[in-house]
mmCIF file of the C-alpha atoms, coordinates in Angstrom:
data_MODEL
# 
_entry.id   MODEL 
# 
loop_
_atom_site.group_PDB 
_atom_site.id 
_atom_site.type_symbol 
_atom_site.label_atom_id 
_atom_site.label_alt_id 
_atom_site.label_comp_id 
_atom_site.label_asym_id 
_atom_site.label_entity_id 
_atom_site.label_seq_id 
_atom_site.pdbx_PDB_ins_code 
_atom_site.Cartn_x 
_atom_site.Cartn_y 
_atom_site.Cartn_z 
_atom_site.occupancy 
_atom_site.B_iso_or_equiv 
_atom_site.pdbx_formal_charge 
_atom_site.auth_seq_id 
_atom_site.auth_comp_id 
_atom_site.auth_asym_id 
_atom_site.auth_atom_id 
_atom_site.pdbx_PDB_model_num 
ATOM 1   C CA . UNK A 1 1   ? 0.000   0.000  0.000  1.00 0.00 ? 1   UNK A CA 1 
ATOM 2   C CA . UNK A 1 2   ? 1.328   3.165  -1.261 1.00 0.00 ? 2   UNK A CA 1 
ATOM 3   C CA . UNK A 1 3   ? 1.201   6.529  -0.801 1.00 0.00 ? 3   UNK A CA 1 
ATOM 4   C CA . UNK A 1 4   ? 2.758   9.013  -3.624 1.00 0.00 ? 4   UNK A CA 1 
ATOM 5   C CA . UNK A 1 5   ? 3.337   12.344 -2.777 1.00 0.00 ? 5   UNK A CA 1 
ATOM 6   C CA . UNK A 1 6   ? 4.476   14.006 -6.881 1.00 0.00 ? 6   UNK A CA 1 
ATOM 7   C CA . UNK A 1 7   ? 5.384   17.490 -5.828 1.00 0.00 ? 7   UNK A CA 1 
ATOM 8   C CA . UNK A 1 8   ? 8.177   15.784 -3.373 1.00 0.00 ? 8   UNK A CA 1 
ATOM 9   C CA . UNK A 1 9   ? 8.874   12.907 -5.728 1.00 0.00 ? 9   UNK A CA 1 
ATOM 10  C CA . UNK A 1 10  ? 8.698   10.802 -2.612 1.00 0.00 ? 10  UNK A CA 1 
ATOM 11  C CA . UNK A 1 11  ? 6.148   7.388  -2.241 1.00 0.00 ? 11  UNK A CA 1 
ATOM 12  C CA . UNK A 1 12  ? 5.648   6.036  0.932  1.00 0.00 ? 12  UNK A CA 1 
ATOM 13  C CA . UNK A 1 13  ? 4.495   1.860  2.121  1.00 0.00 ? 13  UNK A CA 1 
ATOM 14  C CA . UNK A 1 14  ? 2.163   1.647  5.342  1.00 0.00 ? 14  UNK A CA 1 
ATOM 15  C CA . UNK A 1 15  ? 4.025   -1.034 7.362  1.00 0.00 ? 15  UNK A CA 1 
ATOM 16  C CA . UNK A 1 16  ? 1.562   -0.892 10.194 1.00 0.00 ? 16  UNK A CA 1 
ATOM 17  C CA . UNK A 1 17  ? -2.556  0.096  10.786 1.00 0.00 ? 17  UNK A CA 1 
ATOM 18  C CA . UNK A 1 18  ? -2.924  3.332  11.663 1.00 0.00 ? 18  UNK A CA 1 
ATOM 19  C CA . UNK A 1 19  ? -5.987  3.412  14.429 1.00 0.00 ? 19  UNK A CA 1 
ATOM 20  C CA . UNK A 1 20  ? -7.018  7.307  14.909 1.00 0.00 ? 20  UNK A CA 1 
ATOM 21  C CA . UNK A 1 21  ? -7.673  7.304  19.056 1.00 0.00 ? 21  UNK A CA 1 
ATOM 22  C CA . UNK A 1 22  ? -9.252  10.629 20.898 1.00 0.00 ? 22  UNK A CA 1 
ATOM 23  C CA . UNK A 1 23  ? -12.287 12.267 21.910 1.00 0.00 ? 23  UNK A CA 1 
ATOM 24  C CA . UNK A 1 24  ? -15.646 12.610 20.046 1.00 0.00 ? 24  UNK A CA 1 
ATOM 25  C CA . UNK A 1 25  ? -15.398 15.301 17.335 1.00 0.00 ? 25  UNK A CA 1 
ATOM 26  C CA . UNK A 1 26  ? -11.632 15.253 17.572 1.00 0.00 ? 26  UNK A CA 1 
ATOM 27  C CA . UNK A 1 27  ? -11.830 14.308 13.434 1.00 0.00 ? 27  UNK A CA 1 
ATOM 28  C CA . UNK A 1 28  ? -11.114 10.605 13.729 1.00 0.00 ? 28  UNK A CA 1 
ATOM 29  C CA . UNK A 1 29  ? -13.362 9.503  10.880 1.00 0.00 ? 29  UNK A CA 1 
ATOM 30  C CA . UNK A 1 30  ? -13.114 12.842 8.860  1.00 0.00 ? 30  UNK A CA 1 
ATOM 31  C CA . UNK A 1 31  ? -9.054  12.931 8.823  1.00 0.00 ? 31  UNK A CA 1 
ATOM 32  C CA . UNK A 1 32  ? -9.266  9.204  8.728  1.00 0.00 ? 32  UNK A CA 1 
ATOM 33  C CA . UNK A 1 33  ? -10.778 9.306  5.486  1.00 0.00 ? 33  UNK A CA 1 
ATOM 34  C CA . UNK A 1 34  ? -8.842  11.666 3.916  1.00 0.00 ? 34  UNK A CA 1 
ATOM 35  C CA . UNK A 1 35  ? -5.714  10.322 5.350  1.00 0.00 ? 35  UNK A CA 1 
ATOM 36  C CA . UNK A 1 36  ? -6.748  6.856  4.018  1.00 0.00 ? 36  UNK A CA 1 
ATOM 37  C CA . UNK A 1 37  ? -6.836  8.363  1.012  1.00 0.00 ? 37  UNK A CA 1 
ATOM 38  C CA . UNK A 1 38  ? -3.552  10.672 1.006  1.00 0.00 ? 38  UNK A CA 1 
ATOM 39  C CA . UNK A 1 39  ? -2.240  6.633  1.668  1.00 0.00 ? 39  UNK A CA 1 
ATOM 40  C CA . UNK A 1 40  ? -4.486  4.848  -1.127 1.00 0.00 ? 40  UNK A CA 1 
ATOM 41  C CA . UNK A 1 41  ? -5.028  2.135  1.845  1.00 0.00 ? 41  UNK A CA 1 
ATOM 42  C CA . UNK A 1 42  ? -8.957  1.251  3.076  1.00 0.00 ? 42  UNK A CA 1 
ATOM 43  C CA . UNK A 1 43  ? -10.801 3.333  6.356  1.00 0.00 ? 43  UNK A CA 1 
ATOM 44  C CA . UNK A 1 44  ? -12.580 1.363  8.489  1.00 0.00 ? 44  UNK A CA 1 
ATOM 45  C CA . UNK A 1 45  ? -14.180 2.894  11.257 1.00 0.00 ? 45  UNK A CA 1 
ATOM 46  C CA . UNK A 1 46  ? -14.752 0.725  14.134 1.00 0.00 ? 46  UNK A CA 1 
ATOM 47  C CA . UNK A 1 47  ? -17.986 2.004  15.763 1.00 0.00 ? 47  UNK A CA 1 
ATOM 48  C CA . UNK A 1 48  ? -19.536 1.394  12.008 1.00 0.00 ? 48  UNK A CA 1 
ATOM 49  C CA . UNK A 1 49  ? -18.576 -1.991 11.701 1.00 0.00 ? 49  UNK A CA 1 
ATOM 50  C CA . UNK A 1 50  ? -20.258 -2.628 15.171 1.00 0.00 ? 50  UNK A CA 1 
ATOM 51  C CA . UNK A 1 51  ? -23.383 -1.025 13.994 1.00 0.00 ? 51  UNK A CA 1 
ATOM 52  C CA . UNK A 1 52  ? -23.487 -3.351 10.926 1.00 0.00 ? 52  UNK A CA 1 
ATOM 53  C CA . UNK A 1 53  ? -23.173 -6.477 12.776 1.00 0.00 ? 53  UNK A CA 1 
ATOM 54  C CA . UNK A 1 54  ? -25.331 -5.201 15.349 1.00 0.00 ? 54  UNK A CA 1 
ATOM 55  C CA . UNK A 1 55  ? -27.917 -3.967 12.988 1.00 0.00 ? 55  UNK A CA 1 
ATOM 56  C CA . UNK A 1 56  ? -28.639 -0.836 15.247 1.00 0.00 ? 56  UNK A CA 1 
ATOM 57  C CA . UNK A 1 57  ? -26.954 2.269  16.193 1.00 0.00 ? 57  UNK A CA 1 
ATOM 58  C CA . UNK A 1 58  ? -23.985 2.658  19.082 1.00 0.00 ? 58  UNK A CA 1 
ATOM 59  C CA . UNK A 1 59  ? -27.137 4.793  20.701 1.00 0.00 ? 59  UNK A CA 1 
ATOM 60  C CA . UNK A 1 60  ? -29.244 1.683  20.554 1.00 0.00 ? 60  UNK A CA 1 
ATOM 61  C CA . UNK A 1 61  ? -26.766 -0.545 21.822 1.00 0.00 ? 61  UNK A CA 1 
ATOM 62  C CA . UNK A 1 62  ? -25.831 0.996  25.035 1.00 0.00 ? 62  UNK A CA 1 
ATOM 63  C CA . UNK A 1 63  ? -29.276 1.894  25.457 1.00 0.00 ? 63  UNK A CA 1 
ATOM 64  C CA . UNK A 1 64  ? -30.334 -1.872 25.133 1.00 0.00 ? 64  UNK A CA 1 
ATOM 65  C CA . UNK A 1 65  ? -27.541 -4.331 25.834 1.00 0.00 ? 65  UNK A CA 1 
ATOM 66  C CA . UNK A 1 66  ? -25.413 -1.282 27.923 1.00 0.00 ? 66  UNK A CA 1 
ATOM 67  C CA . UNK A 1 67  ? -22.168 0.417  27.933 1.00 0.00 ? 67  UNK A CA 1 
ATOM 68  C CA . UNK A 1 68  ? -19.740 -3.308 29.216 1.00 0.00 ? 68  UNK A CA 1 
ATOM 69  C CA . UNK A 1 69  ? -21.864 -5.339 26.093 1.00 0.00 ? 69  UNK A CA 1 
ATOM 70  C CA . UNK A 1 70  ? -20.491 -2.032 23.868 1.00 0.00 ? 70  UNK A CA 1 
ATOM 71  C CA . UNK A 1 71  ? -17.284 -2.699 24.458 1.00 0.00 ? 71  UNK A CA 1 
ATOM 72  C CA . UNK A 1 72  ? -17.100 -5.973 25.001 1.00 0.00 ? 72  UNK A CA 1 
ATOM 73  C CA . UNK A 1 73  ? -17.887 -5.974 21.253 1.00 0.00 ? 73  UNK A CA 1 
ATOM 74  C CA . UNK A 1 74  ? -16.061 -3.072 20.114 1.00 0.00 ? 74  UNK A CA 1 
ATOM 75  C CA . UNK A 1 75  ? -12.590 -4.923 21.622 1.00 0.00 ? 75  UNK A CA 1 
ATOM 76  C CA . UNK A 1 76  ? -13.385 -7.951 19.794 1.00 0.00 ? 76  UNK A CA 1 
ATOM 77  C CA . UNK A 1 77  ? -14.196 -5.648 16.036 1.00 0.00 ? 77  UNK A CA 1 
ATOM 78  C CA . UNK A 1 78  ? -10.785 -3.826 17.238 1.00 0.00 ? 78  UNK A CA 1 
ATOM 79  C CA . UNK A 1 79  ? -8.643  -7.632 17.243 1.00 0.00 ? 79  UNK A CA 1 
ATOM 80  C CA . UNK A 1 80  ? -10.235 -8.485 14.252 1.00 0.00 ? 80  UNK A CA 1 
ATOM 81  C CA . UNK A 1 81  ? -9.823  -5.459 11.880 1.00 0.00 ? 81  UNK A CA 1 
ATOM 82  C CA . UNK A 1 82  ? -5.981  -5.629 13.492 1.00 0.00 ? 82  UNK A CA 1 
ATOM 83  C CA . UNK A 1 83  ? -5.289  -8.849 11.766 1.00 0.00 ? 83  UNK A CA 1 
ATOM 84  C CA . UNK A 1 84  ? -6.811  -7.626 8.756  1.00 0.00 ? 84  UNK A CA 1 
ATOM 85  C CA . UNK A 1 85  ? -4.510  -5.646 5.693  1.00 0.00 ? 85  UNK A CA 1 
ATOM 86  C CA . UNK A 1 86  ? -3.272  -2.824 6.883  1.00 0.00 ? 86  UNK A CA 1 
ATOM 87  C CA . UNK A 1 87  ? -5.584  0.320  6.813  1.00 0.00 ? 87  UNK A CA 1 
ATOM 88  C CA . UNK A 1 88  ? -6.513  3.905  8.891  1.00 0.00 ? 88  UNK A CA 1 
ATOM 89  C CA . UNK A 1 89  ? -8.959  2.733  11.629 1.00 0.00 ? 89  UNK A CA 1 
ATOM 90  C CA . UNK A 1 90  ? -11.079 4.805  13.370 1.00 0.00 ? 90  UNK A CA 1 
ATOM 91  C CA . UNK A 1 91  ? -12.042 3.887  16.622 1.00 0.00 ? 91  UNK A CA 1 
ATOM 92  C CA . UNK A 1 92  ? -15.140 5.114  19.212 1.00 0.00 ? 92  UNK A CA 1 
ATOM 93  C CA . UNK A 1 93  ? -13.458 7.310  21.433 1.00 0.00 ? 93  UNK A CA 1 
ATOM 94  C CA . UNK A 1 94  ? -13.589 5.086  24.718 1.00 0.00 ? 94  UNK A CA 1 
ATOM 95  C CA . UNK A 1 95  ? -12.081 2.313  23.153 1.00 0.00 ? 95  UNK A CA 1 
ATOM 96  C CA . UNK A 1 96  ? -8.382  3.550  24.163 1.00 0.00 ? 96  UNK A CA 1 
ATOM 97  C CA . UNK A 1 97  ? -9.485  3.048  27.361 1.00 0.00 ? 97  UNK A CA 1 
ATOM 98  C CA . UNK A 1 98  ? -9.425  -0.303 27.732 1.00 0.00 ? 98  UNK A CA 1 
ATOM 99  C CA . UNK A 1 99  ? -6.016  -1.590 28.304 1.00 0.00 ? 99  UNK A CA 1 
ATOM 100 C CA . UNK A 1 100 ? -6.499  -5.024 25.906 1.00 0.00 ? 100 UNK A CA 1 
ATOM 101 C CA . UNK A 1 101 ? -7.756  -2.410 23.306 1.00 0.00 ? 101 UNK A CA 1 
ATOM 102 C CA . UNK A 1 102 ? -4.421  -0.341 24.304 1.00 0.00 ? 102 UNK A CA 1 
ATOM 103 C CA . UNK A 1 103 ? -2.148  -3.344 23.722 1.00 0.00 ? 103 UNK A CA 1 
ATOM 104 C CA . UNK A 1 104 ? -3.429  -4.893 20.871 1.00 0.00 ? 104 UNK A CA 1 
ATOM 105 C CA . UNK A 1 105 ? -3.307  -1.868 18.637 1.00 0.00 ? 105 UNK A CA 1 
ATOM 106 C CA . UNK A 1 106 ? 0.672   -1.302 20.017 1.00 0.00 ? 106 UNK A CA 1 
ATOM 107 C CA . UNK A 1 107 ? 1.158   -4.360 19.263 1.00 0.00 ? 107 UNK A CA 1 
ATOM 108 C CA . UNK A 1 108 ? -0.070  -4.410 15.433 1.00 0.00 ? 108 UNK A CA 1 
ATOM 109 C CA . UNK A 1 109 ? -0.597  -1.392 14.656 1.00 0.00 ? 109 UNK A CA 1 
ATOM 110 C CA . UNK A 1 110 ? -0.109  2.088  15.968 1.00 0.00 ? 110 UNK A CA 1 
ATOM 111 C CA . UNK A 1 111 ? -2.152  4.569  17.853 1.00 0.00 ? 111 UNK A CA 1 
ATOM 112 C CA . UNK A 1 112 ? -2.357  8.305  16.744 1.00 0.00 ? 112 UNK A CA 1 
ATOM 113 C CA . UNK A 1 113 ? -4.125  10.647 19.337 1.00 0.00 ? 113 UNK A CA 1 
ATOM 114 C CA . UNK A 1 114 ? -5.753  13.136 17.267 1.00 0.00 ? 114 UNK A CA 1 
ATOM 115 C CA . UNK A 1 115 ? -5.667  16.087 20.382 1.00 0.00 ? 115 UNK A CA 1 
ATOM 116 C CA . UNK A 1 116 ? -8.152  18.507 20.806 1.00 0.00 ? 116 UNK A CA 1 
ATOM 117 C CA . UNK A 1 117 ? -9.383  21.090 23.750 1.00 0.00 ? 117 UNK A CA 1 
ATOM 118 C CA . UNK A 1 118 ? -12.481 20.577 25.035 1.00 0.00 ? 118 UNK A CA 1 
ATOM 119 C CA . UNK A 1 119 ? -13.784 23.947 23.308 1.00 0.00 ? 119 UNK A CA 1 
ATOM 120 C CA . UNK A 1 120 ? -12.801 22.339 19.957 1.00 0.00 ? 120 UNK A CA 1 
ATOM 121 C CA . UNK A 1 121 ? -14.699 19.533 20.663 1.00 0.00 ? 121 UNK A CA 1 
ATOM 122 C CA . UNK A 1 122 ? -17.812 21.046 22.141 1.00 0.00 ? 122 UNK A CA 1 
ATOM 123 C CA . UNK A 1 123 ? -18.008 23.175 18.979 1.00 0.00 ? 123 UNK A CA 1 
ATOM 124 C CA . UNK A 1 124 ? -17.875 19.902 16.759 1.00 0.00 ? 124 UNK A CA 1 
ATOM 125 C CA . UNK A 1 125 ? -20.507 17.913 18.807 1.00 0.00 ? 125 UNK A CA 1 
ATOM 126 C CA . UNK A 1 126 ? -23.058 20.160 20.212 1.00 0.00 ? 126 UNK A CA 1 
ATOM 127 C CA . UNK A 1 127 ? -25.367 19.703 17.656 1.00 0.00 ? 127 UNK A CA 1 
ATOM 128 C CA . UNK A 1 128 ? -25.238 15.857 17.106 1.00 0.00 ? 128 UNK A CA 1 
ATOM 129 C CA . UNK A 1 129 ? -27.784 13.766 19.012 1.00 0.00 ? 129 UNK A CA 1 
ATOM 130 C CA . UNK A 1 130 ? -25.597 10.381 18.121 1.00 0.00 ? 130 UNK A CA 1 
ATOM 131 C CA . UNK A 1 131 ? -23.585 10.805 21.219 1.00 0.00 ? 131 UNK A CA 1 
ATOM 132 C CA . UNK A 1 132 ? -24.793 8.829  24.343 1.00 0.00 ? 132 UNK A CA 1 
ATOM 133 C CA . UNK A 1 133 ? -22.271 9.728  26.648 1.00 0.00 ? 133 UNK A CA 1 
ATOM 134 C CA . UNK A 1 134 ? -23.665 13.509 25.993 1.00 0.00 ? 134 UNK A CA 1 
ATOM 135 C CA . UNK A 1 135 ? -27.228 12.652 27.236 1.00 0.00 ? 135 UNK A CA 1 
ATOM 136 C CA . UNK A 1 136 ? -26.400 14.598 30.037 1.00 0.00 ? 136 UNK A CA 1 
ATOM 137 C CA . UNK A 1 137 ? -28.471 17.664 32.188 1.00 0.00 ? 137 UNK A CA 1 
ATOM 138 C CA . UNK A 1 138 ? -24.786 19.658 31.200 1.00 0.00 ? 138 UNK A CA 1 
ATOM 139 C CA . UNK A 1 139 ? -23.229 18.307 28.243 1.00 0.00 ? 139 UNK A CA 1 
ATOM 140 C CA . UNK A 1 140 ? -20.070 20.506 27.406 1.00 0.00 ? 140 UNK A CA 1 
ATOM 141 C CA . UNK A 1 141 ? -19.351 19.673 31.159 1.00 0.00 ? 141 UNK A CA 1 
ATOM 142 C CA . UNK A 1 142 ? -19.585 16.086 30.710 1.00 0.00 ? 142 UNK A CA 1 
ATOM 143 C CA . UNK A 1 143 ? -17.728 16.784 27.834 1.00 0.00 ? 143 UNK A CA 1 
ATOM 144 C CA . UNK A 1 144 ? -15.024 18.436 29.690 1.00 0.00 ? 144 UNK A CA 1 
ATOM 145 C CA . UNK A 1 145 ? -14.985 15.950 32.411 1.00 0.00 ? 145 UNK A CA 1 
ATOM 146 C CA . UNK A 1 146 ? -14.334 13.176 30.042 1.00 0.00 ? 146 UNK A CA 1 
ATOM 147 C CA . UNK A 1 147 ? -11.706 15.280 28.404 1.00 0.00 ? 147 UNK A CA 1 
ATOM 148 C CA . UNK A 1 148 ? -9.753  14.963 31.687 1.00 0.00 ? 148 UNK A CA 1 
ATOM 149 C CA . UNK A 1 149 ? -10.113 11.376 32.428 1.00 0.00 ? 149 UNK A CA 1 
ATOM 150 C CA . UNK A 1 150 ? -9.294  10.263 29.101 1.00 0.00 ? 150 UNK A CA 1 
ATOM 151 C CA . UNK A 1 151 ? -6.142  12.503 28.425 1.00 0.00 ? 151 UNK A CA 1 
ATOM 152 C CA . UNK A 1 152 ? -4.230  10.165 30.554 1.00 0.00 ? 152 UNK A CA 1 
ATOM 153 C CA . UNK A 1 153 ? -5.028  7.144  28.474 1.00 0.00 ? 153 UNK A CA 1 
ATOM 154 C CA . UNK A 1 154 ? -4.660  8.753  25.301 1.00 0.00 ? 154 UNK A CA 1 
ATOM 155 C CA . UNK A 1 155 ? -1.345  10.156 26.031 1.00 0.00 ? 155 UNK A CA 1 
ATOM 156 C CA . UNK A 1 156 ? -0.056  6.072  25.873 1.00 0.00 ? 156 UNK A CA 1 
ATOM 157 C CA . UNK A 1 157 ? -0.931  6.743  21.772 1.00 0.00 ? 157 UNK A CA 1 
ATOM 158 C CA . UNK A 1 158 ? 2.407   5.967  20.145 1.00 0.00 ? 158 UNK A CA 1 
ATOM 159 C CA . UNK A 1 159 ? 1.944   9.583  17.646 1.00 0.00 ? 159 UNK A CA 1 
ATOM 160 C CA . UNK A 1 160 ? 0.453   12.655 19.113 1.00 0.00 ? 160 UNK A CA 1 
ATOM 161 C CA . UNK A 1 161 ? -0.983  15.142 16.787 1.00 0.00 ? 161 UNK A CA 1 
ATOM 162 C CA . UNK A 1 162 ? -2.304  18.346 17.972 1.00 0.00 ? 162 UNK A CA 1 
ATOM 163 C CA . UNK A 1 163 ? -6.062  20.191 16.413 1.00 0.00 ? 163 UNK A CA 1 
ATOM 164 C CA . UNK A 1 164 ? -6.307  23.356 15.593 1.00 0.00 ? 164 UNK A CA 1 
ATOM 165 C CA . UNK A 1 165 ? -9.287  25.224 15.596 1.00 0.00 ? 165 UNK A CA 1 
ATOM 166 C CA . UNK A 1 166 ? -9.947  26.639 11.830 1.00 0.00 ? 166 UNK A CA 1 
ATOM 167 C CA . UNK A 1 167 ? -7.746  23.935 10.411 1.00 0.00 ? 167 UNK A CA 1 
ATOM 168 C CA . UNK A 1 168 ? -9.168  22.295 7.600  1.00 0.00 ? 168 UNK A CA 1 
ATOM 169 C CA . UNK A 1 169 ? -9.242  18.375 7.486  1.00 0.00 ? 169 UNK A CA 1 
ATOM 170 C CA . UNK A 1 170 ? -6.680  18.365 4.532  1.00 0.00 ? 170 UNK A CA 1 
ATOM 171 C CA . UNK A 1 171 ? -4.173  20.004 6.182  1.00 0.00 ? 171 UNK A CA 1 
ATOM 172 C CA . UNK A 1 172 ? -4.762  18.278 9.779  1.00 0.00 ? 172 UNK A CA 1 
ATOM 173 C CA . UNK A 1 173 ? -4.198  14.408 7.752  1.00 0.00 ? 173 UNK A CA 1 
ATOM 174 C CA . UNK A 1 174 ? -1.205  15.895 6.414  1.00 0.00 ? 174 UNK A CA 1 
ATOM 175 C CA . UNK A 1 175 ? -0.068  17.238 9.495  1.00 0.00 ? 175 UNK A CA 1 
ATOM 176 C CA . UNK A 1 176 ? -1.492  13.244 10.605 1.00 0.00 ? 176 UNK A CA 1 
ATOM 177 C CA . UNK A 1 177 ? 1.052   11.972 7.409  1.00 0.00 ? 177 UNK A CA 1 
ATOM 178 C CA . UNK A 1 178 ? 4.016   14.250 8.848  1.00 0.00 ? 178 UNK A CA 1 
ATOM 179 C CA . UNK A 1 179 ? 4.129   13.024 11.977 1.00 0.00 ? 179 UNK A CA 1 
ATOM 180 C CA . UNK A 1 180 ? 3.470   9.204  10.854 1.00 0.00 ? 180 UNK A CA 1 
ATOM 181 C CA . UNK A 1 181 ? 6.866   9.955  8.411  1.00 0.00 ? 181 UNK A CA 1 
ATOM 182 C CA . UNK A 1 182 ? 8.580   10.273 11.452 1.00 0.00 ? 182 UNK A CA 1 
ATOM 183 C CA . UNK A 1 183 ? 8.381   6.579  12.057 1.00 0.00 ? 183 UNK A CA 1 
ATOM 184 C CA . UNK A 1 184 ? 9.977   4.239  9.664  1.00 0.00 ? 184 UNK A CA 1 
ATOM 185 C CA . UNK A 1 185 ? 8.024   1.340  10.997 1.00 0.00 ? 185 UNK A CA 1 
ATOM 186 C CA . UNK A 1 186 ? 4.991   2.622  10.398 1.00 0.00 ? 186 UNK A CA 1 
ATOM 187 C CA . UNK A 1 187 ? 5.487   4.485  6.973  1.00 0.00 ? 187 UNK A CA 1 
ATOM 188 C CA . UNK A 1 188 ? 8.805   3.508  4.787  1.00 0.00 ? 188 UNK A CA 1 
ATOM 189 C CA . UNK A 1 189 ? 9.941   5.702  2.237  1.00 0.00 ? 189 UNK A CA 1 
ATOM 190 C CA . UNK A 1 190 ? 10.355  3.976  -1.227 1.00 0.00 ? 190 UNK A CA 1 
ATOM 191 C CA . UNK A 1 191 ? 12.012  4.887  -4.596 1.00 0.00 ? 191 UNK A CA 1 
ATOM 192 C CA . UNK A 1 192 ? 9.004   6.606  -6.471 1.00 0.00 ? 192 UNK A CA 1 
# 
């Protein structure tokens, strides 16, 4: 799986999976996909693949079968697409939580926290009603809240890349690709 950058004359292999970890409405499946195809590799996003086995929504799912059945389910989707070719993976934004998740992904793959303040976010998800963990008396301080307990967990991500606010998604899965060239192991320059 290549990626060809023209302008630079350089081409690039994706050695490893590339699973996008952070908040809600940090950009996971929106630089995902355009960072999928900067690489010409597949996007899956995790919390889709769950809803199409499922046949219902993530909403529906913690609402019926509750939030330990979720993720009992989204750890096994995680393994699975893992083993698969190597592509950008999006996952729900508590799956970096769990420490199986955590190692599996380090192990075959890598983990990119896609950063973002809590501001960012809350602009992003305010007016979505897909978010159960929002369903709240005070969202943006739920919001904030689980800002704070995640960070710790998401700082384990192997790459770190920092939102802006105003920055489009092109230029933040570039900024994604930059950092990822960094790593040889993860993206190997080739003769173009």
């Amino acid at each position: 799986m290549f990626f060809k950058q023209e302008d630079a004359g350089l081409a690039w292999k994706l050695n490893r999976t590339v699973a996008l970890v952070g908040m809600m409405g940090a950009g996971k499946t929106a630089v995902g996909m355009a960072l999928a195809r900067k690489l010409s590799v597949p996007f899956v996003d995790s919390d889709a693949e769950i809803e199409e086995a499922a046949n219902r929504t993530i909403a529906e799912i913690f609402e019926r079968d509750g939030e330990a059945f979720f993720r009992e389910k989204e750890a096994q989707v995680i393994s699975r697409l893992l083993d698969g070719s190597r592509v950008i993976l999006s996952t729900g934004g508590g799956a970096f939580l769990a420490e199986r998740n955590r190692e599996a992904i380090a192990a075959r793959g890598v983990a990119v926290w896609l950063k973002a303040d809590a501001d960012l976010l809350w602009n992003r998800v305010r007016h979505k009603t897909n978010r159960p963990l929002l369903r709240t008396e005070n969202p943006y301080e739920t919001l904030s809240a689980l800002c704070t307990t995640r960070a710790p967990f998401y700082s384990k991500a192997g790459v770190i890349v920092e939102a802006e606010t105003g920055m489009p998604i092109e230029a933040m899965a570039q900024k994604v690709l930059s950092a990822l060239a960094a790593h040889q192991d993860i993206l190997e320059e080739i003769p173009a």
